[in-house]
C-alpha positions in Angstrom: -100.5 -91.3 -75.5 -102.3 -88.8 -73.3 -100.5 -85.5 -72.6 -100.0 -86.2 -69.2 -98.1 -89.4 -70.3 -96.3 -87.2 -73.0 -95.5 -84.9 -70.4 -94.3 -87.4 -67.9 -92.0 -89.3 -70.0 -90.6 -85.9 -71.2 -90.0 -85.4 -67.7 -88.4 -88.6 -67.5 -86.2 -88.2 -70.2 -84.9 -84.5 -69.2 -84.5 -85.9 -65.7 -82.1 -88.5 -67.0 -80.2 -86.6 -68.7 -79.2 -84.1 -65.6 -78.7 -87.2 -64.0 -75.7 -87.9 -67.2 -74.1 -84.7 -65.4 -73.9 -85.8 -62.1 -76.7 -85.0 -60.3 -78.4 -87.2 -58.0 -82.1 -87.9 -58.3 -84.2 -87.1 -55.0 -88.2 -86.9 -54.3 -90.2 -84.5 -52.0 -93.7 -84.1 -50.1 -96.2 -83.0 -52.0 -97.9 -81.2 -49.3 -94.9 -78.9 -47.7 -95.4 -77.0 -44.3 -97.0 -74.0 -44.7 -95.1 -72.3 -41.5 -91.4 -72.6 -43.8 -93.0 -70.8 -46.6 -95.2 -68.2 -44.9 -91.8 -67.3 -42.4 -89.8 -67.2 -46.1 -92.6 -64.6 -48.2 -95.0 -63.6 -45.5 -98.9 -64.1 -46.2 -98.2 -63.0 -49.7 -98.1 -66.4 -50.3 -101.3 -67.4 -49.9 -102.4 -65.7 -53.0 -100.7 -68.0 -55.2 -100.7 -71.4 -53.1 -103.1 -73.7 -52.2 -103.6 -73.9 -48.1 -104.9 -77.1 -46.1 -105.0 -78.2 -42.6 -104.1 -81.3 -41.0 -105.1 -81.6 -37.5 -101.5 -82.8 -36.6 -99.2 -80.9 -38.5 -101.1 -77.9 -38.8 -100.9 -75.7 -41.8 -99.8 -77.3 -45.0 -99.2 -76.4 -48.5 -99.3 -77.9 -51.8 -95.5 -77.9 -53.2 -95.5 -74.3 -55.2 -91.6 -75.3 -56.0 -89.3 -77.3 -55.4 -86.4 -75.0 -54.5 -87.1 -74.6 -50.6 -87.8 -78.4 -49.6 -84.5 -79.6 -51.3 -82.6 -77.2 -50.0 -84.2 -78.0 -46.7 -82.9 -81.6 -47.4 -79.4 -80.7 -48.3 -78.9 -78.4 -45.4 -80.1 -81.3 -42.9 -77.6 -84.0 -44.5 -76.8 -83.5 -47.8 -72.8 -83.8 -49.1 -70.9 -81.2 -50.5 -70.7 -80.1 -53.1 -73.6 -81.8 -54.5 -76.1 -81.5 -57.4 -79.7 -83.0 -57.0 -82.2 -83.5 -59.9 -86.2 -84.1 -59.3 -89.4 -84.1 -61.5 -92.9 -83.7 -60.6 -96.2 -81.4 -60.1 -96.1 -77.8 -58.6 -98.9 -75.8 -58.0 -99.9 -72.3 -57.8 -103.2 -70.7 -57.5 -105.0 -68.9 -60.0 -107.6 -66.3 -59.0 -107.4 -63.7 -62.1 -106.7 -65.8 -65.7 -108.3 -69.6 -65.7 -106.4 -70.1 -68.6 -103.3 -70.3 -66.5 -102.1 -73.9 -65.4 -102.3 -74.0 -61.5 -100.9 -77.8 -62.0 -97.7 -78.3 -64.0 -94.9 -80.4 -64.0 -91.1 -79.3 -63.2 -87.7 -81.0 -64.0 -84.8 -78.7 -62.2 -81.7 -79.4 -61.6 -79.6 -77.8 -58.4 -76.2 -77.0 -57.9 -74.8 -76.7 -53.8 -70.8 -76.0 -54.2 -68.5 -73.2 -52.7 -65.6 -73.6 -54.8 -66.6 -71.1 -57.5 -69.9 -69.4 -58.0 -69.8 -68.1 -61.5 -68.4 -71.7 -62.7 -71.9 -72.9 -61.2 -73.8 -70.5 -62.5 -72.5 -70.8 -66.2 -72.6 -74.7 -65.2 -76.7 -74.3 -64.3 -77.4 -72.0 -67.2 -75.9 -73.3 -70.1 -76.9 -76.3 -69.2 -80.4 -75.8 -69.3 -79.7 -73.8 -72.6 -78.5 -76.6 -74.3 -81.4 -78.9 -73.6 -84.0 -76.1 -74.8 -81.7 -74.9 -77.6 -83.8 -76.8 -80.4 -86.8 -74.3 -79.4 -84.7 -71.6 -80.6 -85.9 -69.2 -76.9 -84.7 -66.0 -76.4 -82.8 -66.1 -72.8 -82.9 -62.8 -70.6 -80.5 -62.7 -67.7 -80.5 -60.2 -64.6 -78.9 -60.2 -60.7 -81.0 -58.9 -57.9 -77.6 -58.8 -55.9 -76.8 -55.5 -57.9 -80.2 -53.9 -56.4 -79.8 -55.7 -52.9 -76.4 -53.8 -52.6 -77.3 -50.6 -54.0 -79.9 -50.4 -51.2 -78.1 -51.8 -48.7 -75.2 -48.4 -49.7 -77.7 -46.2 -49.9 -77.8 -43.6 -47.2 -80.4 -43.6 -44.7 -81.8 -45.7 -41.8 -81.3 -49.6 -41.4 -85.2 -48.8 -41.3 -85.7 -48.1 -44.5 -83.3 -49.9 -46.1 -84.8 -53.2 -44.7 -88.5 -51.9 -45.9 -86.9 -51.7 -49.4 -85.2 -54.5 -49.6 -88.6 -56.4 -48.4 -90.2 -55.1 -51.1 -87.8 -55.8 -53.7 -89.7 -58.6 -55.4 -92.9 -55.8 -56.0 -91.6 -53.0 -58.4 -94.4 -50.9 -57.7 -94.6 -51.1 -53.9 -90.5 -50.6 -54.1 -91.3 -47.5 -56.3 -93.7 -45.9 -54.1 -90.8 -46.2 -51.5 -88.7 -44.6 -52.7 -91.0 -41.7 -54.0 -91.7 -41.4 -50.3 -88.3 -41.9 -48.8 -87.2 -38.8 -51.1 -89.6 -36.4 -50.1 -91.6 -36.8 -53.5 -94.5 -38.5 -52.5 -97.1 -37.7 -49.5 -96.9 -39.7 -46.4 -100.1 -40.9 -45.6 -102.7 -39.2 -44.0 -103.9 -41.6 -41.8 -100.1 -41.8 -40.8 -99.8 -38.1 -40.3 -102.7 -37.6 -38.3 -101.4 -40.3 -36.2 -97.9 -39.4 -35.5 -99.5 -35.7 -35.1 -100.7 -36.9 -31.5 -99.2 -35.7 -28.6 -99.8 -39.1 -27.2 -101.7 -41.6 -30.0 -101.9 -44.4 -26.5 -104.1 -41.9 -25.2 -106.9 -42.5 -27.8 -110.2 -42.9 -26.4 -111.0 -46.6 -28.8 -111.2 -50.3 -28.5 -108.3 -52.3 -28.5 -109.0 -54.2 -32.0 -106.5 -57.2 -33.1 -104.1 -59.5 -31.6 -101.0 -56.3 -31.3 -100.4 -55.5 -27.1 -100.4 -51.8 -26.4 -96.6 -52.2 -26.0 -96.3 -53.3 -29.5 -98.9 -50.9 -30.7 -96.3 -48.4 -28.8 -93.2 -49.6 -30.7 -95.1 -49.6 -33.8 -95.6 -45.9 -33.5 -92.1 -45.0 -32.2 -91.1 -46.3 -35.4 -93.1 -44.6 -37.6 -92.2 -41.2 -35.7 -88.4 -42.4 -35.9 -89.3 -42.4 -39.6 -90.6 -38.9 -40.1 -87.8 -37.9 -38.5 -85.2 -39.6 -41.5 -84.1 -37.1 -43.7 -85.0 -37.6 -47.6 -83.1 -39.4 -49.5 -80.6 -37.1 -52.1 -81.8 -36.7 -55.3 -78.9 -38.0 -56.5 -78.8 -41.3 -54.9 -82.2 -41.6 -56.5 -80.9 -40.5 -60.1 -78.6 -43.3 -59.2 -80.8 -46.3 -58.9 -83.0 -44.9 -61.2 -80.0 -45.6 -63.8 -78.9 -48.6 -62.3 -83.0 -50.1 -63.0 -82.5 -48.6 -66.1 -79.5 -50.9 -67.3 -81.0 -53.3 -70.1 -78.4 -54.6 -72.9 -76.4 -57.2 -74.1 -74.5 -58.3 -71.1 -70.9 -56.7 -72.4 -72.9 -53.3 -72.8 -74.4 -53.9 -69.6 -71.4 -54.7 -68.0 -69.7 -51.1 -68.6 -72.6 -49.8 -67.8 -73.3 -50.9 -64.6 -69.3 -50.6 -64.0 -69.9 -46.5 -64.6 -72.6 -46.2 -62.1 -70.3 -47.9 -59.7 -67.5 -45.3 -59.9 -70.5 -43.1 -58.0 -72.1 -45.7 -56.5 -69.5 -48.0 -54.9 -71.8 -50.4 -52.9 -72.7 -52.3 -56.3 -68.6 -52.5 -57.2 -68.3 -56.2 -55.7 -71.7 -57.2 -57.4 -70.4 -55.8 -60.8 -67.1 -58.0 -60.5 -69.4 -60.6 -59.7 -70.9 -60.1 -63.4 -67.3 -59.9 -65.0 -66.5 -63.0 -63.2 -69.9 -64.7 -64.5 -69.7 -63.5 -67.9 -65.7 -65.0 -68.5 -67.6 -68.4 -67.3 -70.4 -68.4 -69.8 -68.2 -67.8 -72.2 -65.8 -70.5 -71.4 -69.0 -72.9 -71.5 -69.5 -72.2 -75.0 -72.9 -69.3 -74.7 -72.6 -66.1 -76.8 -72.4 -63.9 -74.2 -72.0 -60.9 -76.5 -76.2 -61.6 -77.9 -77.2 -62.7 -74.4 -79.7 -60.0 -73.0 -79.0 -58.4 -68.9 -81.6 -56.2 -67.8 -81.3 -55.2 -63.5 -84.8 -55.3 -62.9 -85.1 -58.6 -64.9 -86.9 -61.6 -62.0 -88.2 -59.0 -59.8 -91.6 -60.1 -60.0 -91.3 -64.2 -59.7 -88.6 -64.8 -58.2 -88.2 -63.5 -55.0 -85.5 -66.3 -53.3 -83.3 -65.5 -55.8 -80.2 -62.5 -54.6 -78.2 -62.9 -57.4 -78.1 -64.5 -60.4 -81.1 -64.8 -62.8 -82.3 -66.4 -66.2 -85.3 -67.3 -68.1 -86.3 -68.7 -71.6 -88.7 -67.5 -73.8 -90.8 -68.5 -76.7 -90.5 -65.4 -79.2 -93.7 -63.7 -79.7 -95.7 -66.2 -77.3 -96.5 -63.6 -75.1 -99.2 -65.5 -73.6 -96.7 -68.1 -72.5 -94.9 -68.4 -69.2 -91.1 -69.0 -69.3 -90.2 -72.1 -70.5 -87.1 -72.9 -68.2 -86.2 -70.3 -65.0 -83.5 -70.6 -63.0 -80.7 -68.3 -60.3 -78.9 -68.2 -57.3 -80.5 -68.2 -53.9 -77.0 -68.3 -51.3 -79.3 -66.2 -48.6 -82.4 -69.2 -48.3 -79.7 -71.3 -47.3 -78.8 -69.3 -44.9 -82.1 -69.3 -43.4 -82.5 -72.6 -43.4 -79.7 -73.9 -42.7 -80.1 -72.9 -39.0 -76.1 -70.8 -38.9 -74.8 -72.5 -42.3 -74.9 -71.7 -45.3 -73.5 -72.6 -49.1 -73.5 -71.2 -52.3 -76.8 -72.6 -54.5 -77.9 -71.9 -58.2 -80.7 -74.0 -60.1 -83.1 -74.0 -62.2 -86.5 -75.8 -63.5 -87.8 -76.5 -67.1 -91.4 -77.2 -68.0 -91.6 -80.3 -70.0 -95.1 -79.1 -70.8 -94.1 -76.2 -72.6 -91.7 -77.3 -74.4 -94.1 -80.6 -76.3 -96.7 -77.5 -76.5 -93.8 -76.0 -78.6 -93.1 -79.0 -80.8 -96.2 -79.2 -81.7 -96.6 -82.0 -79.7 -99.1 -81.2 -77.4 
């Protein structure tokens, strides 16, 4: 049989078997509207998805995942609670490694219920772990809702909290922040020189670009607003600087991360949300007391998720994407549910990856 074949009836046969668990099978577009996605990550976006236009519906997008359109489906009419289960191609743009797949094939399986979070989340995870447990992966587990709450306690301007949490999902550009915010980096020049202006409007230039002088206006207001913010403390700095530095087994972790919040008490309902999480794996059946937690872990692909987050690894395949990822992305349904919301945790496999692991592909 071809590997496409292999692949799909792996597919097939992983999709069934979510489908054993309750979850209803559903289908979506293949192209996607690029306006949801572009509104959801900005033009970052671009980089990694491949762009058409229809003269009709505008701007479209191949389906990079399948996350957003089903949860666009289940916020429109979909019961609750519900679980959904779906197979078929992604695809993501490749412009630095052609060894990369920018084609593959996903099997996920979602999870929409407000009853209790961390039952779902040990429902998604150890799920998926048993299906991929004959591959004998290593898992790695994080939460970006500790960092999203440290920020959002941290104190200084709604400003600058809201630039950091943008930048979340890009370590370095989130690092550079905060060198900034705390006095230990340079602002720009071109930013100082600006903002040293006793009226930058004045400026004897073309108006280049789409911005109205009024917005051009605002823009600067801002940025003088920001010069204005004092730095942040060194010690709320030493503070997330420990917090990104958490990375053990999650019971370590877990008194860890519960001795940085006795000083930093904005992550306290985050941490219980861990406890809570942890008693629930461990009620499924996973050895939570060998499972690795690391606060920065999903920072860099993963960027819907604000709370929960897992991934499985091929050990010393370091050339090897994840096998299965997966967390919990309550805030995108807030956005696109147009004023509702509902708790949500999935995750995908890659039947691909795991015949390439058998030996099968």
């Amino acid at each position: 049989m071809p590997a496409r074949g292999k692949i799909r009836a792996r597919a097939a046969e992983l999709r069934a078997m979510f489908e054993a668990e309750g979850a209803q099978p559903v289908e979506t577009n293949v192209l996607q509207p690029a306006e949801v996605l572009l509104d959801l990550y900005g033009e970052d976006i671009r980089g990694r998805a491949y762009v058409t236009s229809d003269t009709l519906r505008g701007e479209q997008m191949l389906r990079p995942d399948f996350t957003v359109p089903v949860v666009q489906m289940h916020m429109e009419h979909g019961a609750e609670p519900a679980r959904y289960t779906y197979s078929g191609q992604v695809f993501r743009r490749q412009e630095d490694d052609a060894s990369k797949d920018n084609e593959y094939t996903q099997v996920g399986y979602e999870v929409f219920d407000r009853e209790n979070p961390a039952a779902a989340d040990a429902e998604v995870f150890a799920l998926i772990q048993s299906v991929v447990a004959p591959l004998g992966l290593r898992a790695a587990t994080g939460d970006i809702g500790v960092l999203m709450a440290a920020v959002q306690g941290l104190e200084t301007s709604a400003r600058r909290k809201a630039a950091l949490m943008r930048h979340i999902w890009r370590p370095r550009r989130f690092r550079a922040l905060i060198e900034r915010f705390a006095g230990r980096a340079p602002v720009p020049a071109s930013r100082s020189a600006l903002l040293a202006k006793t009226d930058p409007m004045a400026i004897d230039a073309p108006m280049i670009g789409m911005r109205s002088e009024a917005e051009i206006a605002a823009r600067i207001e801002a940025l003088r607003e920001d010069a204005e913010t004092p730095p942040l403390s060194a010690g709320q700095v030493e503070m997330l600087e420990a917090l990104l530095g958490v990375r053990e087994t999650l019971p370590f972790a877990l008194e860890h991360l519960r001795d940085i919040a006795v000083d930093m008490p904005a992550i306290t309902e985050a941490v219980f949300r861990i406890k809570d999480r942890m008693e629930a794996l461990a009620a499924r059946g996973v050895d939570v007391d060998a499972l690795e937690f690391e606060t920065s872990y999903g920072r860099t692909q993963m960027e819907y998720y604000d709370g929960f987050v897992f991934g499985f690894y091929a050990e010393g395949r370091h050339d090897m994407p994840p096998v299965a990822t997966g967390g919990r992305y309550d805030a995108l349904t807030r956005v696109l549910g147009q004023g509702r919301e509902i708790p949500a945790v999935g995750g995908v496999i890659r039947p691909g990856l795991m015949l390439q692991l058998e030996g099968v592909l």
